[in-house]
N, C-alpha and C positions, 0 to 999 in steps of 0.2 A: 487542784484544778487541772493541772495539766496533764494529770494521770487518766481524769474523767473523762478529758477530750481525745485523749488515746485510747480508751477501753470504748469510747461512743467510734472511732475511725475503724478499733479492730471487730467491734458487731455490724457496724456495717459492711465493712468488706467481706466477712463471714456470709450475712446476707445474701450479699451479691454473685454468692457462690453457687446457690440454689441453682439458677437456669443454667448453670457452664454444668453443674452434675445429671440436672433434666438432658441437656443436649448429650453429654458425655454418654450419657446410661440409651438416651434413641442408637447413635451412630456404634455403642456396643453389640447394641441388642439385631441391629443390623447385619454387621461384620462375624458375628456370629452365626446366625440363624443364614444368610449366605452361604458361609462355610462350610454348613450340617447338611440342608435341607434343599438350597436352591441345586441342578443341572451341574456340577460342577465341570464338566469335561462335555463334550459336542461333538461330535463327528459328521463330518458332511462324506456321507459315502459317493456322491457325485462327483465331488473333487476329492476324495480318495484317487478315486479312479483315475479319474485328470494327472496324479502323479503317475500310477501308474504306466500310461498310457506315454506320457513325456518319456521314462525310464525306460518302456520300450522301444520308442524313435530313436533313443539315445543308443541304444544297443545295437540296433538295424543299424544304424549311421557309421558306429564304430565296424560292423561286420562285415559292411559293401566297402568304406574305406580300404580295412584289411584286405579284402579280396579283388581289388583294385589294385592295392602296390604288389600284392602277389603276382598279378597278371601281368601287370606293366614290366616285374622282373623277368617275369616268364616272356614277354614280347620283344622284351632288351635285348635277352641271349640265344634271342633267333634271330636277331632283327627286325622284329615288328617295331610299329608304332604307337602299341599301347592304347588301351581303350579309354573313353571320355567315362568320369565318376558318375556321370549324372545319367548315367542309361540304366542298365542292369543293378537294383539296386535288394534284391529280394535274398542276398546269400548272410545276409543277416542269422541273427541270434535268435529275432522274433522274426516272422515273415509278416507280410504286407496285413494278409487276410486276417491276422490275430489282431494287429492292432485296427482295423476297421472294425472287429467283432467289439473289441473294448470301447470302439467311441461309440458304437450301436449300444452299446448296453451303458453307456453314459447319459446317453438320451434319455433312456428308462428307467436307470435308476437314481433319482432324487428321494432319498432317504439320510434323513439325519439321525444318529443315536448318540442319546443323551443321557452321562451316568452319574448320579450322585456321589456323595464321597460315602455314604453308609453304603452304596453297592459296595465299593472298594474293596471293603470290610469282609463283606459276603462271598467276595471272589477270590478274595485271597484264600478261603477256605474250601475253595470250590478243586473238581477235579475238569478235566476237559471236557466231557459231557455234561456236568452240570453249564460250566460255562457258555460254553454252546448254546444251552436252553436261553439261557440269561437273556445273550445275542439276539435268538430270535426272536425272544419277545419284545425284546426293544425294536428289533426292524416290522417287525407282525408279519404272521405267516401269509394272512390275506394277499397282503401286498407282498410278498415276497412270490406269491402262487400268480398275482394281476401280471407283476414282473415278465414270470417265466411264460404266462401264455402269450403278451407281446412281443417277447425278443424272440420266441418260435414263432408267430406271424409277420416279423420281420423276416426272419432269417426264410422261411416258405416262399415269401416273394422275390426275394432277391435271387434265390434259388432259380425258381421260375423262369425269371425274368433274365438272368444269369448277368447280375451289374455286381459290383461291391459290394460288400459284406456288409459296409458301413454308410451302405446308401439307406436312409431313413426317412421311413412310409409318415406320408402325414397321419395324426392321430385318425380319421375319419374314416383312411383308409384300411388302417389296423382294426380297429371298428368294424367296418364293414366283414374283412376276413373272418375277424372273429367270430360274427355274426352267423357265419356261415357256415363254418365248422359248428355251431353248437346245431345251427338246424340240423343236421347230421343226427347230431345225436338225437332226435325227434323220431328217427328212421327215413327220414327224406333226405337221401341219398342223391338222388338225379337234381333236386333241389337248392341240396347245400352246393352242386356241384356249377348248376348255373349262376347261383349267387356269387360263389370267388370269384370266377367267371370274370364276371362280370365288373367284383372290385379288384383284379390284379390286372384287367384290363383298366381299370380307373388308376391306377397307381402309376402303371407304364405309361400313361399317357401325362401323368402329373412328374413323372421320372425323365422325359424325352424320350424313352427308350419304344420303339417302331413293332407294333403288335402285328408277327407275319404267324406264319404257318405253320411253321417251327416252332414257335413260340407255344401257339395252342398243341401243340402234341406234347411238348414236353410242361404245359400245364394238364394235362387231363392225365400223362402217367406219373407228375407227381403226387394229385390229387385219389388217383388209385392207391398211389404208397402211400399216403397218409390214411386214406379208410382202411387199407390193409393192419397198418401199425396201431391205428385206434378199434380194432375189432377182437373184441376177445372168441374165449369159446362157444360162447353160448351164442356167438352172431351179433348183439348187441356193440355200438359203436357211442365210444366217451372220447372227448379231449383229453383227458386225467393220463387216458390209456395210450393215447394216441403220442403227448406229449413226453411222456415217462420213456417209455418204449425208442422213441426216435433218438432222445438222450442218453440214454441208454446204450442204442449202437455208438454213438457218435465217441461215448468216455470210455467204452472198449476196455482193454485188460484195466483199466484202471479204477470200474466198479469194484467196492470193495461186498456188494451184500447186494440180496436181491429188490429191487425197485418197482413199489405197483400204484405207490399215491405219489401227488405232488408232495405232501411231506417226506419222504422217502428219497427224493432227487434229492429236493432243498437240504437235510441231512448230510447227503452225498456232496451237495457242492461245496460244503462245509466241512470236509472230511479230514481235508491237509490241514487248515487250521486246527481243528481238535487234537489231529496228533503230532501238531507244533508245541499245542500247548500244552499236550500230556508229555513231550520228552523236555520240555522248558521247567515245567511241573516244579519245583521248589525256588528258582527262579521267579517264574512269575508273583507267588505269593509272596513273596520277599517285597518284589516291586509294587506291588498293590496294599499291603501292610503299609511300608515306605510312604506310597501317597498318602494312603488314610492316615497316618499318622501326622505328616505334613501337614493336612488338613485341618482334623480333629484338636490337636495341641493347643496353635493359635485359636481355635476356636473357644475352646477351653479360659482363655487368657482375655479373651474379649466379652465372655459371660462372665466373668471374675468380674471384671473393671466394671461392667453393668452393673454387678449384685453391691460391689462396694460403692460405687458413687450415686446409689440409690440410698444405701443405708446412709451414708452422710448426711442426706437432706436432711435427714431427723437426730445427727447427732449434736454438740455443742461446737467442734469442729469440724466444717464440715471440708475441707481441704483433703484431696486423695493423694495417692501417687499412681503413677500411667508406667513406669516402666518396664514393668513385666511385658507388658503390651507393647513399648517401645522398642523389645529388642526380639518380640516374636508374632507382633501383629501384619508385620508386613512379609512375612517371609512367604506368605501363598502367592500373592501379587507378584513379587521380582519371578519365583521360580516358574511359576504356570504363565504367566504373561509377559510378563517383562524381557525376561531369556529367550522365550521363544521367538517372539516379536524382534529383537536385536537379533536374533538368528537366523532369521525369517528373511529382514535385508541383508546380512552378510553373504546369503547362501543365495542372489538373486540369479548369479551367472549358470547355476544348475536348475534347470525348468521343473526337474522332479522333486528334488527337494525344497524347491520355494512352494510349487503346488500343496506340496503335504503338509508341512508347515500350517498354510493358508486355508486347508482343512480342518484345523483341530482349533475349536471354542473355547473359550474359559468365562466363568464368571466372578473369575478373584479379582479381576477390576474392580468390584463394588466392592470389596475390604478394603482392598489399594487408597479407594479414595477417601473411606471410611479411617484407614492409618493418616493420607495426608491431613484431611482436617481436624484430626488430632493433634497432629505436630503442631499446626498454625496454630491450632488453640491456644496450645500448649506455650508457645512462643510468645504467642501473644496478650495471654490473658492467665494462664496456669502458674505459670513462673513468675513473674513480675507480682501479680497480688500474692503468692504464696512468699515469698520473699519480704515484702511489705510485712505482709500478718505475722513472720517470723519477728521481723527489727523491733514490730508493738510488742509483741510478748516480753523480749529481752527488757524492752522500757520500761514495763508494768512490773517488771520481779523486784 
């Protein structure tokens, strides 16, 4: 009798095991397909930049500094009195205007890219031109061409108008400009010409900046240098041409090949990274193998523990074990979120590195949480009836 009531306690807890292997086998099937399929890496190129940008204040700061106690050593041993830090601050590393140009093109550029871990795979086999490609597919070239025609309608007014670098046109007014250059390319020249006109006069008046006389002269022989620079040989006048060409002077010895589309620049502005990554070259795929495999592994472990705590439902035992998954399901979470994130606050006192940091996504949080309520499970309901169903077996022999 007492055996019956024990072999009736261990089919029930058997039972009861059904929905801990339904839930078991969702939050696998989850932490997996996560792993494989979902964005696994993010990049906010907006605050890329933002690091950037800190990284060069940092360096101006450090160079007016330096050239500050050089001066004051130099005013010592005359006897001067040494100049105040907070005047003259441009003998910097970067200069004023670079870093205005980078918050003007912070403005404009709000682009995220977002890589799977199967890219990973792909890149690691990749050379620097393929990779490249990769890149610009994920930012798209459209928007990479909308980009470059705004931060050149910025930069033409500011010119103009002759303010900062990193004074930034409201959108309506960049609109407007734009507007105006393309009439150009219609052949309505005198046209396009009253039209800027008219919106860099709307700009400077939304800028504070006082539209005198001066002003209008050296807007109509800008406005010649750009019909000049957008006019090929046939007479015919394009922005494509206009825009290429002015980029073109401006990157000087440092075009590596000749430039006639906006794909062409876009290429070019990409050119130092290519051949980063072509002299990194066995490196990099080292490090992106590395990831994907981080990835891939656990992923692996977490489709395992699916396929077996599914086949349990149907076997007479239906009791698994997790540990495979215990000691590699969680290792995408600490590494890709966990580390960063604690690195993220430790590194708070440096602006550039907390920015970048605060740039790069992850979505190994959804295994993270996928591993915690395993464990709880596990803690709570895995072990304790698995234990039990062990003592009946022992009773029943």
């Amino acid at each position: 009798m007492l055996h019956n009531d024990e072999a009736d306690e261990l089919s029930v807890l058997q039972k009861r095991f059904i929905p801990v292997n339904i839930i078991t086998a969702a939050l696998s099937v989850v932490a997996a397909l996560s792993l494989l399929l979902m964005p696994f890496l993010t990049v906010d190129m907006g605050r890329m930049l933002d690091a950037v940008i800190a990284q060069a204040e940092q360096e101006q700061e450090k160079g007016a500094a330096a050239a500050y106690a050089t001066e004051n050593e130099e005013d010592n041993a005359d006897g001067g009195e040494g100049n105040d830090p907070s005047g003259d601050q441009t003998d910097g590393n970067t200069s004023m205007s670079e870093i205005e140009v980078l918050e003007m093109m912070r403005d404009e550029l709000d682009i995220k890219i977002e890589l799977k871990p199967l890219e990973f795979a792909r890149v690691a086999q990749m050379k620097g031109d393929a990779l490249q490609d990769l890149l610009l597919t994920k930012l798209s070239m459209d928007r990479l061409t909308d980009f470059v025609k705004r931060l050149t309608a910025n930069v033409a007014v500011n010119v103009i108008l002759e303010t900062e670098a990193g004074d930034k046109l409201r959108e309506q007014d960049v609109d407007a400009v734009l507007d105006a250059i393309q009439k150009a390319e219609s052949g309505d020249i005198e046209g396009a010409r009253a039209d800027m006109d008219q919106a860099v006069q709307a700009a400077a008046l939304d800028m504070g900046v006082e539209w005198t006389a001066t002003q209008q002269d050296k807007f109509n022989e800008y406005f010649d240098k750009m019909i000049g620079k957008g006019t090929d040989q046939t007479g015919s006048f394009s922005m494509e041409h206009m825009v290429v060409n002015i980029a073109s002077e401006n990157l000087g010895d440092e075009v590596t090949g000749e430039l006639h589309t906006y794909e062409d620049l876009i290429n070019e502005m990409f050119a130092p990274m290519r051949n980063k990554l072509q002299s990194a070259g066995n490196a990099v795929s080292a490090a992106c193998w590395g990831v994907f495999g981080l990835l891939a592994f656990p992923a692996c472990m977490w489709a395992l523990l699916a396929i077996l705590s599914l086949a349990h439902v149907f076997m007479k035992n239906k009791t698994f074990l997790t540990w495979y998954v215990k000691w590699t399901g969680g290792w995408p979470c600490f590494i890709f979120f966990v580390v960063p994130f604690l690195v993220g606050k430790l590194v708070r006192k440096s602006a550039s590195a907390a920015t970048f940091m605060s740039a790069i996504g992850t979505t190994t949080w959804i295994c993270g949480l996928c591993f915690l309520a395993l464990v709880l499970l596990s803690w709570f309901w895995l072990y304790p009836a698995r234990r039990k169903i062990r003592r009946l077996r022992r009773e029943l022999r």
